[in-house]
N, C-alpha and C positions, 0 to 999 in steps of 0.2 A: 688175728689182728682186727680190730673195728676201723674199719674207715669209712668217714665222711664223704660223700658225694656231692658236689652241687652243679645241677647245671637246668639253664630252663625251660629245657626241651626235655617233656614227660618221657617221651623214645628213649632218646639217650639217659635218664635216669634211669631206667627199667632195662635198659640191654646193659649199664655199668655195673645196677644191683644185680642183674644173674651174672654176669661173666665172675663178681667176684666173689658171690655164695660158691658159684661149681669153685673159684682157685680155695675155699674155705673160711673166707671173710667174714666179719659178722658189717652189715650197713646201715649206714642211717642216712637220709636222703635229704636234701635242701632245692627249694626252687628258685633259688635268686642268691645273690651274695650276703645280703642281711641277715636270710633264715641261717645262709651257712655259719655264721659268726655267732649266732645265736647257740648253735648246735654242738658247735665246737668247744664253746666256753658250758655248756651241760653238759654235756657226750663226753670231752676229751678224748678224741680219738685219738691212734693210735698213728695215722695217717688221712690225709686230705688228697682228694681227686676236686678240682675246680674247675667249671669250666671261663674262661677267658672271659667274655663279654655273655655280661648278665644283667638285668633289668637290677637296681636299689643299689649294688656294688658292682663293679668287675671282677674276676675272681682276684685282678692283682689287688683290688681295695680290701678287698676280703682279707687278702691273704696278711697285709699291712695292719690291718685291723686285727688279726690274730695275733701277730708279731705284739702290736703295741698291748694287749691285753696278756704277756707273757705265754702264748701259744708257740711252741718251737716244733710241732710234728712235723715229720717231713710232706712238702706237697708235690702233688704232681696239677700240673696247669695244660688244661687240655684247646687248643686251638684249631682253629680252622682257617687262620690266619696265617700266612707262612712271610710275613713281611719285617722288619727289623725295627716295627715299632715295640712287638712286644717284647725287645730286650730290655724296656725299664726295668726288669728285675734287677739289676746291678744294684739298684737305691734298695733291695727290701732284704734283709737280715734272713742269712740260710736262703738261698734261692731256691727256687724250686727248679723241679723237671720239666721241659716243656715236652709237650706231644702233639702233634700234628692229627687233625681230624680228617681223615677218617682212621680207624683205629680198628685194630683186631684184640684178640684175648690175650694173645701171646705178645701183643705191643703192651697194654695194661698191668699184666704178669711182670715184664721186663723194666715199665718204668717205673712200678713200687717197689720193684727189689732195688733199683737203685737208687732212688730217693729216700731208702731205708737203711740200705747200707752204711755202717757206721764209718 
């Protein structure tokens, strides 16, 4: 499966791109929510990892911006935020998964399998 990554922290794109080459992923990587939108509408990935608060979009602007450009992959929205602001998903078409930072392989593992699940 190719999935989209974006988040703006060089780290965490580089610990997200290997944990998901070792699960057999193929990646492509974004540093802001613009590049990710960009990426996604060339790439058409298979799946989106986001991260939440990002310099040009948020990953939810992002993710809204894919929506309206007829992107439906499933996302997973990665936070650091554990607060009940980030439920505006209820407004954005196909919700995503949300995941709390800090994060393991096997939390990443578990939340593409089910934001993938049919």
């Amino acid at each position: 499966m190719k999935v989209l990554i974006a988040d703006d922290d060089q780290t965490i794109r580089a610990l997200l791109g290997d944990m998901l080459v070792d699960l057999g992923h193929a990646v492509v990587a974004a540093a802001n929510g613009a590049e990710a939108v960009e990426l996604a509408v060339r790439e058409q990935p298979d799946a989106a990892i986001l991260d939440f608060l990002m310099p040009k979009l948020s990953g939810l602007d992002a993710l809204k911006a894919m929506r309206e450009r007829g992107l439906a992959m499933p996302v997973v929205l990665l936070t650091a935020i554990s607060d009940s602001s980030i439920r505006e998903l209820e407004d954005v078409q196909s919700p995503a998964i949300i995941l709390e930072k800090p994060f393991r392989r096997r939390d990443i593992a578990r939340a593409l399998e089910r934001a993938t699940r049919p």
